[in-house]
C-alpha positions as CSV (number, residue, x, y, z in Angstrom):
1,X,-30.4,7.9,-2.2
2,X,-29.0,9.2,0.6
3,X,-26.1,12.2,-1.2
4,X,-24.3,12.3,2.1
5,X,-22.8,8.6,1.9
6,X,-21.0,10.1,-1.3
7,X,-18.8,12.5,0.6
8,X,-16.2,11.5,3.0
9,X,-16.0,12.3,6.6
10,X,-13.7,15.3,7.6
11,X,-10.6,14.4,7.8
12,X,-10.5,11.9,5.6
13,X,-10.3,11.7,1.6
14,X,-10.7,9.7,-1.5
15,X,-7.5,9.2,-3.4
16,X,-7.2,8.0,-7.6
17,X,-5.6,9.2,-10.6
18,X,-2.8,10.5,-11.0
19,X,-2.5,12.0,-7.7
20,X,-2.5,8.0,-6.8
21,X,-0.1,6.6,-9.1
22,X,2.5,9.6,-7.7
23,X,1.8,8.4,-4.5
24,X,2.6,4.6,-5.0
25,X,5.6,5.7,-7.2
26,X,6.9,8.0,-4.4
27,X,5.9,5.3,-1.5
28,X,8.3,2.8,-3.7
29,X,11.8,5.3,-3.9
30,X,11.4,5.7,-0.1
31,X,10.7,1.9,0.3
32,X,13.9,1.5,-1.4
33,X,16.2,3.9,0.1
34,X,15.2,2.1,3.7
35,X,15.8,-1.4,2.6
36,X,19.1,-0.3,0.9
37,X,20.2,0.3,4.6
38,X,19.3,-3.1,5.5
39,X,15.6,-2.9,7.2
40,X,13.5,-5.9,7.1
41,X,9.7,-5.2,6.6
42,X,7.1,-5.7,9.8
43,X,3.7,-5.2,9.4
44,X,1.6,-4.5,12.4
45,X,-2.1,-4.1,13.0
46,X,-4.4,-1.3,12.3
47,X,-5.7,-1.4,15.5
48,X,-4.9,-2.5,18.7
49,X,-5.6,-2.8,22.8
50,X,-5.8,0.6,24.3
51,X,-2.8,0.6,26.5
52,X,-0.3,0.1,23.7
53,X,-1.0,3.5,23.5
54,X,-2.0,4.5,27.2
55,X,-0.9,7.2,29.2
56,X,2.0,5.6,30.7
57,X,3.7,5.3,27.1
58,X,3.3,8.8,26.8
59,X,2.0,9.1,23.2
60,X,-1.2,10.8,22.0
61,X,-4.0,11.6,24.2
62,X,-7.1,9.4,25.0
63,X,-9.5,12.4,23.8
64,X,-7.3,11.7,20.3
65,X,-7.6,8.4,19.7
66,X,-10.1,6.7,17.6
67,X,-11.6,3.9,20.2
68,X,-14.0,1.3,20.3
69,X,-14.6,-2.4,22.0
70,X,-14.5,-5.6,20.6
71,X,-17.2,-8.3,21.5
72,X,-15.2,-9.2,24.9
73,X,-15.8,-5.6,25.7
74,X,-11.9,-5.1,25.3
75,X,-11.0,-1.0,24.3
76,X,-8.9,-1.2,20.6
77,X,-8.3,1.9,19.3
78,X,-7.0,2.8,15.7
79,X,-3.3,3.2,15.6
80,X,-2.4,7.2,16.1
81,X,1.3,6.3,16.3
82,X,3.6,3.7,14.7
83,X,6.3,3.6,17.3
84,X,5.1,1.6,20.5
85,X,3.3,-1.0,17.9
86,X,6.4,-1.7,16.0
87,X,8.0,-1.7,20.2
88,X,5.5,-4.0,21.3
89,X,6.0,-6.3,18.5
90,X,9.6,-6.0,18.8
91,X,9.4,-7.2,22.4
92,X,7.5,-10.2,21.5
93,X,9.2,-11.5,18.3
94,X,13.1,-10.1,19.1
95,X,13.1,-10.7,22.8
96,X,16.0,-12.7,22.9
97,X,17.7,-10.7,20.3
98,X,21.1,-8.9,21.2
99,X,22.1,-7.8,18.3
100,X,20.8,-4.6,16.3
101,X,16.9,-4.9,14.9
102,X,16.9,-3.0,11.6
103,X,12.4,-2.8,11.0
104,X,10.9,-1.0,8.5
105,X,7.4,0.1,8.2
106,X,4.8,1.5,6.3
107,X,0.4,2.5,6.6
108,X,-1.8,4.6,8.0
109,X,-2.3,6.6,11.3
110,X,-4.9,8.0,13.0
111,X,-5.5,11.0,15.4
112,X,-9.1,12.5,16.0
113,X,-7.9,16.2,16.8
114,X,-9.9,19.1,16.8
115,X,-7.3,21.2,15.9
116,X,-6.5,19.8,12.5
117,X,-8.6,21.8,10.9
118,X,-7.9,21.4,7.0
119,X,-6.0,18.9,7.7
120,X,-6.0,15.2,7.5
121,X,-7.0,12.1,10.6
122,X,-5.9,9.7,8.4
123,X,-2.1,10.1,7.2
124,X,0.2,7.8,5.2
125,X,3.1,7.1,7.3
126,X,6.6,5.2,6.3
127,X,9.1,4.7,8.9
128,X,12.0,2.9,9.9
129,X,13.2,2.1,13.3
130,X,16.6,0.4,15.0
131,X,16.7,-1.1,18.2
132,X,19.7,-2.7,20.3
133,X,22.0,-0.1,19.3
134,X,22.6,3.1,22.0
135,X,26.0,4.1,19.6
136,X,25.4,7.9,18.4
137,X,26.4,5.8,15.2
138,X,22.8,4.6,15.1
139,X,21.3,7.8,15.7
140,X,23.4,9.3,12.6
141,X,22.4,6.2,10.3
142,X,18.6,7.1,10.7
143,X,19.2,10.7,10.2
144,X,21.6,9.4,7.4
145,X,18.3,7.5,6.0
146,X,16.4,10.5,6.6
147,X,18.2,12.8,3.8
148,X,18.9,10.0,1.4
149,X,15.6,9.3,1.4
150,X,14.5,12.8,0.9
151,X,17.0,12.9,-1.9
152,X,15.5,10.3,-3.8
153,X,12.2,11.4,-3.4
154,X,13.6,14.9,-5.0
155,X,13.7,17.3,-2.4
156,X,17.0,19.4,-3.2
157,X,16.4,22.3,-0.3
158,X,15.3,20.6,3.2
159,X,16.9,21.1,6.5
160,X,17.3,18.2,9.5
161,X,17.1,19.7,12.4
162,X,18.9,18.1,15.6
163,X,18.0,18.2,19.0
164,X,18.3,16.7,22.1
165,X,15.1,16.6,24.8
166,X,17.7,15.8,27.6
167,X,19.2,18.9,27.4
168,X,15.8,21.0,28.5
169,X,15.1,18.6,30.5
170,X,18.0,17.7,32.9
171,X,18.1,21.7,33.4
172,X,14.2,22.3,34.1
173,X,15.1,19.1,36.2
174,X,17.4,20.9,38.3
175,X,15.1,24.4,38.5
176,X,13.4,21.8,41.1
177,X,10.0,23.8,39.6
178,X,6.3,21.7,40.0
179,X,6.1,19.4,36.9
180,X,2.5,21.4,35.7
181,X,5.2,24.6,35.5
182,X,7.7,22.5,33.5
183,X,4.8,21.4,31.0
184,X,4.3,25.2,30.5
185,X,7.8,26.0,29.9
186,X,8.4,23.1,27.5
187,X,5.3,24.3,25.4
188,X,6.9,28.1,25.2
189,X,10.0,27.0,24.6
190,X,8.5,24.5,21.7
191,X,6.8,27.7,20.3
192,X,10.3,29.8,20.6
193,X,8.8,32.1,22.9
194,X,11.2,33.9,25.0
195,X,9.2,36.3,26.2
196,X,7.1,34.2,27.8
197,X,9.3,32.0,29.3
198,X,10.6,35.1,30.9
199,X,7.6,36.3,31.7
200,X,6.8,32.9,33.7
201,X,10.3,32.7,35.5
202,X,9.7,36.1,36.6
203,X,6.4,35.3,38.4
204,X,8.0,32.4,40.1
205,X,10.9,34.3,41.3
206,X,8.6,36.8,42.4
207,X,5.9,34.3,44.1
208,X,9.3,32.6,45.8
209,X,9.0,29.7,44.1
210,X,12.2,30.1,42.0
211,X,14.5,31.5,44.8
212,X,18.5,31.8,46.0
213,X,20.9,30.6,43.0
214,X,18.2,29.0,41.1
215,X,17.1,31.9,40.0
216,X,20.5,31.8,37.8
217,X,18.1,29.3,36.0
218,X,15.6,32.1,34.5
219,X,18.8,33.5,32.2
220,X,19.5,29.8,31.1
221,X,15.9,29.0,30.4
222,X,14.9,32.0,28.6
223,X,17.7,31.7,26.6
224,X,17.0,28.2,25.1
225,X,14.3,29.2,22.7
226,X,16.8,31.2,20.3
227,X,19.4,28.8,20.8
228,X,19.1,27.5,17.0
229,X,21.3,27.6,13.7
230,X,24.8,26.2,12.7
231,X,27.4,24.2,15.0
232,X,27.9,27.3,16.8
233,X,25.2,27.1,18.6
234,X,26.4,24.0,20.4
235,X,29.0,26.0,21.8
236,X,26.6,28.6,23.2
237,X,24.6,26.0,24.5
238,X,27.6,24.3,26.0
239,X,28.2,27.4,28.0
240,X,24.7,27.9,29.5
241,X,25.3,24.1,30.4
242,X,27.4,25.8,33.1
243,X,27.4,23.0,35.9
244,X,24.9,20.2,34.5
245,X,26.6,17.3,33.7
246,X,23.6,15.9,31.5
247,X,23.2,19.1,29.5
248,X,26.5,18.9,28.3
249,X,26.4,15.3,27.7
250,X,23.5,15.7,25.7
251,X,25.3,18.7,23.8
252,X,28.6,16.3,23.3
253,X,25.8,13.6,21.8
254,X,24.8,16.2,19.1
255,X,28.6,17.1,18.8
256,X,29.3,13.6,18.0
257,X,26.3,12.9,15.0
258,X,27.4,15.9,13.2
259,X,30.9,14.6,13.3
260,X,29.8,11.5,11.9
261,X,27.1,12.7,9.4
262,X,30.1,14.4,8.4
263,X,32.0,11.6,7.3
264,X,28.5,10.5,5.8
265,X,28.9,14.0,3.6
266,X,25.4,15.1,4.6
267,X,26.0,17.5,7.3
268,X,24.8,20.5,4.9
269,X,21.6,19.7,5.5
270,X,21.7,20.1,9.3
271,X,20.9,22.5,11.8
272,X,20.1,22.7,15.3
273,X,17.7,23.6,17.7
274,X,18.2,23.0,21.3
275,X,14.4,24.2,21.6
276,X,13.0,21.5,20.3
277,X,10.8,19.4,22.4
278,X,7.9,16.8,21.9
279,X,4.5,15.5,22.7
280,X,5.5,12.3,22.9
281,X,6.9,12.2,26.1
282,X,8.2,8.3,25.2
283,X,11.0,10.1,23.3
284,X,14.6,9.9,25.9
285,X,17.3,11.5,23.9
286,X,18.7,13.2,20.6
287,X,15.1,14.7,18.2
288,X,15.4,15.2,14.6
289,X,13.0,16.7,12.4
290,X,12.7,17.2,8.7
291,X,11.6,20.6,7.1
292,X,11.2,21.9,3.6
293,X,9.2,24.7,2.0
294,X,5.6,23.8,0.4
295,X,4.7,22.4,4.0
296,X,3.6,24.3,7.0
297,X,5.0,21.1,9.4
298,X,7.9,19.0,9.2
299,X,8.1,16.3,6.5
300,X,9.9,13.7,8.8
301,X,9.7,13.8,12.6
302,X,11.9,11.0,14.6
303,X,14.3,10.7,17.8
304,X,15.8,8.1,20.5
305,X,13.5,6.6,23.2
306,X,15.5,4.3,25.2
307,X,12.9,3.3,27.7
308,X,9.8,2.3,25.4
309,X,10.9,-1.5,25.1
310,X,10.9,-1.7,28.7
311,X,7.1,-1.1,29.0
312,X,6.6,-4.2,26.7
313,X,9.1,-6.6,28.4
314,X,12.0,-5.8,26.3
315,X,14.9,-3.8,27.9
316,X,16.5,-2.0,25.1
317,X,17.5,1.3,23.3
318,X,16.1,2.1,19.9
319,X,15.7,5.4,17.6
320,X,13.2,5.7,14.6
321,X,11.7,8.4,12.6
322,X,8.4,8.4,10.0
323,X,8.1,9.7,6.6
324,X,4.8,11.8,6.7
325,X,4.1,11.0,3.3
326,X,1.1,13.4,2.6
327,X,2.9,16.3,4.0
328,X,6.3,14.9,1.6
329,X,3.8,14.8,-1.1
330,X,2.1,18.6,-0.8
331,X,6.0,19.7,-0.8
332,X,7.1,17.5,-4.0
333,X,3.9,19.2,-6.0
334,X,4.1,22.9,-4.4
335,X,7.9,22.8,-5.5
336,X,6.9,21.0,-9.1
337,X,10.0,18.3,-7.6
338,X,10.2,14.7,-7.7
339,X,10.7,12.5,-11.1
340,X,7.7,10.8,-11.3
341,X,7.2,8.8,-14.7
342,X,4.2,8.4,-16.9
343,X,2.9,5.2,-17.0
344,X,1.6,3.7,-20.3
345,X,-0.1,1.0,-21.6
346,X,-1.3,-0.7,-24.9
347,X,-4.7,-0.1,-25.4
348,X,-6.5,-2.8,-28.0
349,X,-9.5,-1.7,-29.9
350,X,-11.3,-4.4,-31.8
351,X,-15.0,-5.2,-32.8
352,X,-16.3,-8.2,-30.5
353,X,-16.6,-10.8,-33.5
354,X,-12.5,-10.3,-32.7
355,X,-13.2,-10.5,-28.9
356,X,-11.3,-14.2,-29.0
357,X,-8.3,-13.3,-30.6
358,X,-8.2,-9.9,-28.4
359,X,-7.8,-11.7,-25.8
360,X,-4.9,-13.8,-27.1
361,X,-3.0,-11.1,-28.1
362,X,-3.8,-9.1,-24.7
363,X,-2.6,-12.2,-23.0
364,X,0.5,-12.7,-24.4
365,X,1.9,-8.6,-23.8
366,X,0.9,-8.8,-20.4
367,X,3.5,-11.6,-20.1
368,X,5.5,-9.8,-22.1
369,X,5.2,-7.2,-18.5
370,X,2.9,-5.1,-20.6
371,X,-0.3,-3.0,-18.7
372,X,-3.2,-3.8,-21.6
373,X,-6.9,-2.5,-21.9
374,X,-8.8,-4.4,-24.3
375,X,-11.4,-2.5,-25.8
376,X,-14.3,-4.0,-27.6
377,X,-17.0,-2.2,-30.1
378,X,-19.9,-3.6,-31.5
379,X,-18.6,-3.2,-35.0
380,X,-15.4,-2.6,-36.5
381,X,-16.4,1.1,-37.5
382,X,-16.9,1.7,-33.8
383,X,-14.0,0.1,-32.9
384,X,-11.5,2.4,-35.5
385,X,-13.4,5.5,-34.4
386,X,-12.6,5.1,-30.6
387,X,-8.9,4.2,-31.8
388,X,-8.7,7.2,-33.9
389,X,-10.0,9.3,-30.8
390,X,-7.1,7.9,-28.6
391,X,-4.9,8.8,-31.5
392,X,-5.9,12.4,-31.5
393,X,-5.4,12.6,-28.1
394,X,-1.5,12.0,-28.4
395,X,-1.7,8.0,-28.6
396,X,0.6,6.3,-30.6
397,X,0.2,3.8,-32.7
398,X,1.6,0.1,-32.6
399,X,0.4,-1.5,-34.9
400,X,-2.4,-2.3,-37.3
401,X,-4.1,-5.9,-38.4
402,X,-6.5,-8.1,-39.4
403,X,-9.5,-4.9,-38.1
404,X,-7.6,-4.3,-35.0
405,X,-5.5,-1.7,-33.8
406,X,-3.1,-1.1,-31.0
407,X,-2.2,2.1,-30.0
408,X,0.3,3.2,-26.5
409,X,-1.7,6.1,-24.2
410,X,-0.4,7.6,-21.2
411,X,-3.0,6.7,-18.3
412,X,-4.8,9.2,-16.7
């Protein structure tokens, strides 16, 4: 036999036990903290044609995707991302819709990526996403979602933090610098390096390309990487606004979810971080991402992208987020948090001449909403031996007739 067929390939794993059952048990609290809010399940397919995912959407890169052709020669690729399937569906199903589309989601995703060394191409993703509704009202009920649902998973020490992509954009926007040069200063900026975005105004200015009163811009822009924390960043960020109408609108959008998380009583758990920027390039307005200790990325990633819809057919505003429910669960089991309960279940030992009245009586408790294992042993010696064995293990027992016993286990 071939031994390699028994491994996995990388970046992918095998998942049972009670690693499992915590798993299904955490996937259900989320489950029930989204439809408490009033979203309606959609299911969508794990793979689909390549341009739901193409360039123009501005999700993950060709090179990332998982792609292959179907028998009309057709590219499909695994789903890498959520988002533009549950938008394409929604512009198909809800296109007459005006009113707000609460969807709720749940499954796996798939990215190829060489750089996720020790970590996983296949994650478990739940998500939730609302569409027809612009309000900053809508972006606070996601975030809302966000730390309820965190909450019930039993995460007691997470931050949300808020930002807003049209902030660095509408003033990179107005630097009037080559779009390859604002790709670089995004990805410093994402990786709060100052210095470098110093570094790279300074060459501009030098090289002429950042001249006059736009170099006014290279004290702005450098500064935008340590513009994180409390609500008092906002102000600082307000200022360095100076003259850009859409920086401080996007500042005043922030201004107004914290007001309102506020009145949700979950503003503790934000911060902010005017820094923060994304691959996805579908995303239009406020970002929010979810952090905890126990994992090195955040727990929940989300935002408002405005625009997507329109690529299907559908012109509408929306905002979503996903649950990375690996990374949730590493955090739950580094932190020992979460209330997961044992499951248990009656475990029937009998010798087979009883095999016909096992069965009866295994029957009836598993209408009774009972898990049952029925046991059988050639003789009823065998069958009280493996009975006292699960009794020694910390079973307890039920209940004892007629050569048969029934003992409650934990399952393993």
């Amino acid at each position: 036999m071939n031994r390699k067929i028994l491994h996995t390939p990388d970046g992918v794993r095998d998942l049972y036990g009670e690693e499992c059952r915590r798993k299904r048990q955490l996937e259900l609290k989320l489950h029930d903290v989204l439809s408490a809010f009033g979203y309606q399940d959609i299911e969508t397919p794990t793979f689909e044609y390549f341009d739901v995912f193409g360039r123009e959407i501005g999700t993950i890169p060709s090179a990332e995707l998982y792609k292959f052709f179907d028998k009309e020669g057709n590219t499909l690729v695994l789903r890498p991302d959520f988002t533009p399937s549950i938008a394409r569906a929604a512009a198909r199903y809800f296109v007459d819709d005006e009113q707000p589309i609460r969807l709720c989601y749940s499954g796996s995703a798939f990215i190829n990526h060489n750089s996720y060394r020790g970590r996983l191409k296949e994650s478990m993703q739940m998500g939730a996403e609302l569409m027809m509704d612009a309000s900053a009202e809508g972006d606070a009920e996601l975030i809302a979602m966000v730390i309820t649902a965190l909450r019930s998973a039993g995460l007691s020490e997470f931050t949300v933090s808020l930002g807003n992509v049209r902030y660095f954009r509408s003033l990179v926007s107005s630097s009037g610098l080559p779009e390859e040069i604002c790709q670089e200063l995004q990805s410093l900026i994402r990786n709060k390096n100052s210095f470098g975005v110093r570094k790279l105004l300074e060459q501009k200015a030098e090289s002429g390309e950042l001249a006059g009163e736009k170099q006014a811009l290279m004290e702005v822009l450098s500064a935008i990487p340590s513009l994180f924390g409390g609500r008092e960043v906002l102000e600082r960020a307000r200022e360095l606004a100076g003259d850009c109408e859409e920086a401080a609108d996007a500042i005043l959008r922030l201004q107004q979810v914290f007001d309102i998380l506020e009145e949700y009583g979950l503003s503790q758990y934000v911060s902010f971080d005017l820094g923060m920027t994304s691959n996805y390039m579908y995303y239009t307005g406020i970002l929010f991402r979810a952090y905890t200790y126990g994992s090195g990325e955040a727990v929940v990633k989300g935002g408002r992208y405005d625009s997507l819809l329109r690529y299907f057919g559908k012109d509408a505003p929306a905002v979503g987020f996903v649950i990375v429910v690996d990374q949730l669960m590493n955090a739950l089991s580094r932190q020992n948090a979460g209330s997961f309960g044992k499951t248990k279940c009656l475990k029937i030992f009998c010798a087979r001449e009883k095999r016909g009245e096992g069965i009866r009586i295994a029957g009836r408790l598993r209408g009774e909403g009972e898990q049952v294992i029925l046991q059988l042993a050639d003789t009823k010696k065998q069958a009280d031996e493996a009975a006292g064995q699960c009794l020694t293990g910390g079973g307890e027992l039920v209940s004892e007739e007629d050569g048969m016993k029934i003992v409650r286990m934990e399952v393993s």
